[in-house]
C-alpha positions as CSV (number, residue, x, y, z in Angstrom):
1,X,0.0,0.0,0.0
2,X,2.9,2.1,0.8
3,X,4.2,2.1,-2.6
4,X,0.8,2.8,-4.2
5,X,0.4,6.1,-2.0
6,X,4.0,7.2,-3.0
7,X,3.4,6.7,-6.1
8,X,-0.5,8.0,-6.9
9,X,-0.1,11.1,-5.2
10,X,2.7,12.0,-6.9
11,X,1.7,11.5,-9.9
12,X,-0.5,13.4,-12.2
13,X,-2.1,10.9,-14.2
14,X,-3.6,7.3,-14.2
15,X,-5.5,4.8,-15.3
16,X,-9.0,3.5,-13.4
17,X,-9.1,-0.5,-15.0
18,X,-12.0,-2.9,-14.3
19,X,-14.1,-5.9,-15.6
20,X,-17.4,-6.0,-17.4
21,X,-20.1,-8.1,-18.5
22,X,-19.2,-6.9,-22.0
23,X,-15.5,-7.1,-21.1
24,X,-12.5,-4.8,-19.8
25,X,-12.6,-1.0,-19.2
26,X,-10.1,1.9,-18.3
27,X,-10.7,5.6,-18.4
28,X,-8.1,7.8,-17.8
29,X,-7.7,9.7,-14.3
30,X,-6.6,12.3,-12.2
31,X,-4.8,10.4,-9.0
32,X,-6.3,12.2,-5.7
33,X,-6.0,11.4,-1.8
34,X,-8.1,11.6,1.1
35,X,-7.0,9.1,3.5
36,X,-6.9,6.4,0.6
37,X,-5.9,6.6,-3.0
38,X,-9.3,7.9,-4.7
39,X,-10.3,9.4,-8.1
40,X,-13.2,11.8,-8.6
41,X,-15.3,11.1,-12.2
42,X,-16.9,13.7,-14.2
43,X,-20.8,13.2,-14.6
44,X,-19.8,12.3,-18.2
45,X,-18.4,9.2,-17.9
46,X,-22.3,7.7,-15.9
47,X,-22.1,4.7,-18.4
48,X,-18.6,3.8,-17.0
49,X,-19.7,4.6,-13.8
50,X,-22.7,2.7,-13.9
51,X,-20.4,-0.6,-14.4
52,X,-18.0,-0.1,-12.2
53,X,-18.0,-3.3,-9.9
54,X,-16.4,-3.4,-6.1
55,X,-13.0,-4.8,-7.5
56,X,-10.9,-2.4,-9.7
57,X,-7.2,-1.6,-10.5
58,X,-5.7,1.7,-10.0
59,X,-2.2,2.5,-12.0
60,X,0.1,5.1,-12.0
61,X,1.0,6.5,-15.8
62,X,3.1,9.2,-15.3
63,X,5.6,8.9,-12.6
64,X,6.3,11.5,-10.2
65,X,9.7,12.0,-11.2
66,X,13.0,9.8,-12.2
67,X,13.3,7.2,-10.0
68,X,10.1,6.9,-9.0
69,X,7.7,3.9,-8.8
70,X,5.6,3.1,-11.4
71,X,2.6,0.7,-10.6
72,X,-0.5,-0.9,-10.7
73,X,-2.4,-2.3,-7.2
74,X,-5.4,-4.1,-7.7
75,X,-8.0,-4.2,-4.7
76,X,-11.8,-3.6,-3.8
77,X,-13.4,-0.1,-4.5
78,X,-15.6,2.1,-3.1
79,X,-18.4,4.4,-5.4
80,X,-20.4,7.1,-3.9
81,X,-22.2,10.0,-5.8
82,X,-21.2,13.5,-5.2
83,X,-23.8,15.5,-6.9
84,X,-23.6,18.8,-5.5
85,X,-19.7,18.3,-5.7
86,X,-19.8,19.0,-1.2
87,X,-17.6,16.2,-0.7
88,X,-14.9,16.7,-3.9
89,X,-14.9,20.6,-2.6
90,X,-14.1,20.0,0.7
91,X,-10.4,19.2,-0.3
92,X,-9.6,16.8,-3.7
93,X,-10.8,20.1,-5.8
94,X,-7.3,21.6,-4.7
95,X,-5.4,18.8,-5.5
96,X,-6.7,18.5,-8.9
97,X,-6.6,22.0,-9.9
98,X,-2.8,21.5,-8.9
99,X,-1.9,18.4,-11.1
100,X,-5.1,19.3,-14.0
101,X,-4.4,22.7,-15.6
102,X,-8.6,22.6,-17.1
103,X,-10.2,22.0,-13.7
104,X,-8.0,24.8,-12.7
105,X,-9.6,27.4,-15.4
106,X,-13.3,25.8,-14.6
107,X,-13.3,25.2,-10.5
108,X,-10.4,27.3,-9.5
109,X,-12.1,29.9,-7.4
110,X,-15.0,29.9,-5.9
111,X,-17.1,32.1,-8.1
112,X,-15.7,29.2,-10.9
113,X,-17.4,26.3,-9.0
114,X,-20.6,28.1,-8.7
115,X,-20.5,28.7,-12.2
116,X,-19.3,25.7,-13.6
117,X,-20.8,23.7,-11.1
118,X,-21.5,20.5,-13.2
119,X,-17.8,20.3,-13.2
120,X,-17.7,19.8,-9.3
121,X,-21.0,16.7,-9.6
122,X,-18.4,13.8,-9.5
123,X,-18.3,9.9,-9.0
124,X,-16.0,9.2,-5.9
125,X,-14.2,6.2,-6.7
126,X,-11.9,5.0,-3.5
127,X,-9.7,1.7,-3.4
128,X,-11.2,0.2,0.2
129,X,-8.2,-1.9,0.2
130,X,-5.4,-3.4,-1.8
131,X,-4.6,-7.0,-2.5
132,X,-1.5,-6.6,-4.6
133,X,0.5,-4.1,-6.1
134,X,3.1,-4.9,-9.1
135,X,5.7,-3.0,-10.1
136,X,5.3,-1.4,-14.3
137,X,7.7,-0.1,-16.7
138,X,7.6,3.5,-17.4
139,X,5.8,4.3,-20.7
140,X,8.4,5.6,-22.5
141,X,7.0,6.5,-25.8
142,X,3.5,7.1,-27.6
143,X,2.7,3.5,-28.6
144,X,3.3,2.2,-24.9
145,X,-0.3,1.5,-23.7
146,X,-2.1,-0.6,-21.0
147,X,-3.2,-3.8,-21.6
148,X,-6.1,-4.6,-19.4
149,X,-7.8,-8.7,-19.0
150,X,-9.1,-10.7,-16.5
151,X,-7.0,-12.9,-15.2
152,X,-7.7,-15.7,-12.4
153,X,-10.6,-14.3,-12.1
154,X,-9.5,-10.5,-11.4
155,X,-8.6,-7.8,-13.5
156,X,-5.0,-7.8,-15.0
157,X,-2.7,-4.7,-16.1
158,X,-0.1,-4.5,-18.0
159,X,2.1,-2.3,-20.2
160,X,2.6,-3.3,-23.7
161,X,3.8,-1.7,-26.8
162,X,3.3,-2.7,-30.5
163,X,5.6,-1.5,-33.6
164,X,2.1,-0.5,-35.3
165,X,-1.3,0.6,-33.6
166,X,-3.5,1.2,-37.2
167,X,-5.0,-2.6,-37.1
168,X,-8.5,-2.1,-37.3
169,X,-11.0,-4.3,-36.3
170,X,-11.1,-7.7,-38.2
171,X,-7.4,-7.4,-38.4
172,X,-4.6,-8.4,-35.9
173,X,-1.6,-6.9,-33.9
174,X,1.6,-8.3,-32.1
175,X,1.9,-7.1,-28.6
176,X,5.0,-7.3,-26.7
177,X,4.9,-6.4,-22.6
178,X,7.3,-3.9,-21.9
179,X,9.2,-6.1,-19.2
180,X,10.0,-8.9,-21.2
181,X,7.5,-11.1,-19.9
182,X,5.1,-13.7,-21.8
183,X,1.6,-12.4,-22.1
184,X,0.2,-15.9,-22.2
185,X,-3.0,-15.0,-24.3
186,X,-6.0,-17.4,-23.8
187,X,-8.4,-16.3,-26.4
188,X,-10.0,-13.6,-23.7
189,X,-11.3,-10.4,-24.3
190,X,-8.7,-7.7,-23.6
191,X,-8.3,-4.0,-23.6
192,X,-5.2,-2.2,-25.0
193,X,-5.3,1.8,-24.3
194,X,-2.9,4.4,-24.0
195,X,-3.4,8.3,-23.7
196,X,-1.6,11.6,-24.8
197,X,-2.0,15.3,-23.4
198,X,-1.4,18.9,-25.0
199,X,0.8,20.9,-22.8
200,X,-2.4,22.8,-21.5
201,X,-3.8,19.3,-20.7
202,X,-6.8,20.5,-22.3
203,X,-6.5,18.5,-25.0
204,X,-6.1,14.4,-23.7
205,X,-6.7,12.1,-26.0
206,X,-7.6,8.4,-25.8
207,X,-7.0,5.8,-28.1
208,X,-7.7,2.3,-27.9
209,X,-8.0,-1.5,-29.3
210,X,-10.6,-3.9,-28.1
211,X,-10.2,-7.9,-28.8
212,X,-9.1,-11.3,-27.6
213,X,-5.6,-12.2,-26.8
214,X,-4.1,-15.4,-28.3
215,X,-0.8,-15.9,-27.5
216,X,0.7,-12.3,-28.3
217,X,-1.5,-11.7,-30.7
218,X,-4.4,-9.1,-30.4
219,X,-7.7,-9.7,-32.9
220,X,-8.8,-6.2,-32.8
221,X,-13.1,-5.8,-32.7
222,X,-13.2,-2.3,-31.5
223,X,-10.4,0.6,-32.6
224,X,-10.8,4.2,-32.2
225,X,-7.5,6.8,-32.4
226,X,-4.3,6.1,-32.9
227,X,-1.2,7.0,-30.4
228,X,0.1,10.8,-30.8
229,X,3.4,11.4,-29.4
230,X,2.8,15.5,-29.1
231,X,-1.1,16.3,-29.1
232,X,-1.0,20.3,-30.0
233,X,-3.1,22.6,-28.0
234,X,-7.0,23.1,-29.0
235,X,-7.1,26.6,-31.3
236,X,-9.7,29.2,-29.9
237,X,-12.8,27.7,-31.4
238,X,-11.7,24.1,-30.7
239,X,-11.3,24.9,-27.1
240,X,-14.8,26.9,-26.5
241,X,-16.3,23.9,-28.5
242,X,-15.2,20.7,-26.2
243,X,-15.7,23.2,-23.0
244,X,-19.3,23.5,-24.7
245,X,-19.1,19.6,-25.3
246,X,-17.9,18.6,-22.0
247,X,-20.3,20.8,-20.4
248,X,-23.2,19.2,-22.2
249,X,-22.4,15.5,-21.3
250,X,-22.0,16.5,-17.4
251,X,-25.1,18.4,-17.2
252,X,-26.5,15.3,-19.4
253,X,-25.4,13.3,-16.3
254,X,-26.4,15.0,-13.5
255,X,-29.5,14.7,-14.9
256,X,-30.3,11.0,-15.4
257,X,-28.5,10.9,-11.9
258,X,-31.7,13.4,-10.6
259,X,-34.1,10.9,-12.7
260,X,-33.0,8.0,-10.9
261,X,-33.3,9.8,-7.3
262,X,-36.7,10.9,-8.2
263,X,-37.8,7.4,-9.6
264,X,-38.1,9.2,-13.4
């Protein structure tokens, strides 16, 4: 656990990685701390939410410096609903704004949050406690990625690369895991996704391949992106239209949240 709370509060990006009944997911975080490793959802992602079971992984992407550890720990979750955002203001909005330059421009004073309030409505996700936690190679370059699978009967992360990402689905692609190691496909559904920011961090952008594992080989079904070693910053219109976007699909969530309580 130790090395998990090193590691996820210095660090200012992760990866959330669970199973489904249609298969593996990840969506990329913001790591945050209360008294246990914890990240804090946007209303946008309620279909992700909504499948989130009580086991999940949490890994580190981007280390907090050289030398330090890079890892996955895998362990049972916690979900509650923040919908007026009490609980994420109360302290994990300052840690954010520090390590997320965009919740910074949106929540970063108080007359922000009261404006941009569907930005504080958040999805509390906290690891209860850990069951193991692996060391992971740093992900050196664009193409390195997380490959996510269940594995005796738990989820499984690990960081693999591939000397070309453009197999679409039908088609196949060699993985390789970054430590050397087998990856000892069984014909399993599995996840490969990696993700890039701008400088601004406004612009982060996921890409990803969804199949089954055989071996070392990936039969992609699903594709959408492709790895971009140096996303450029959103122009002027580009950034007013995914702050317009984003605010859409968090309202949108907030929403069917309010539905549900009132039995809608």
């Amino acid at each position: 656990m130790k090395d998990l709370v090193t590691a996820w509060r210095g660090s200012y990006a992760g990866e959330l990685c669970w199973l489904t009944a249609d298969g593996p997911a990840a969506v990329p975080v913001v790591p945050l701390f209360t008294d246990r490793p914890c990240a804090a959802l946007p209303l946008a992602h309620l279909p992700e939410i909504d499948s989130l079971p009580a086991r999940a992984a949490f890994c580190v992407s981007a280390p907090a410096g050289p030398g330090s550890p890079t890892v996955v720990a895998t362990g049972a979750i916690s979900v509650s609903l923040d919908l007026r955002g009490e609980e994420f203001g109360e302290g994990l909005v300052e840690q954010e704004v520090l390590k997320h330059p965009p919740s910074r421009l949106r929540v970063g004073s108080l007359m922000a949050r009261r404006e941009n309030w569907w930005w504080m409505a958040r999805a509390l996700v906290r690891m209860t406690s850990v069951d193991d936690v692996r060391n992971l190679p740093a992900r050196t370059r664009a193409e390195d990625a997380v490959l996510v699978r269940e594995r005796d009967a738990d989820v499984r992360v690990d960081v693999v690369t591939a000397e070309d990402w453009s197999a679409g689905p039908g088609r196949e692609v060699e993985l390789w895991r970054r430590d050397g190691g087998d990856l000892d496909g069984r014909g399993g559904p599995a996840l490969v996704m990696g993700h890039q920011a701008s400088p601004d961090f406004e612009r982060w952008e996921r890409w990803f391949r969804g199949g089954t594992l055989s071996g070392q080989v990936l039969r992609v079904d699903t594709a959408e992106g492709d790895p971009d070693p140096a996303p450029r910053p959103f122009r002027l219109l580009e950034r007013l239209r995914n702050h317009r976007e984003v605010e859409r699909a968090c309202r949108a969530g907030v929403a069917a949240v309010e539905r549900r309580r009132l039995g809608r």
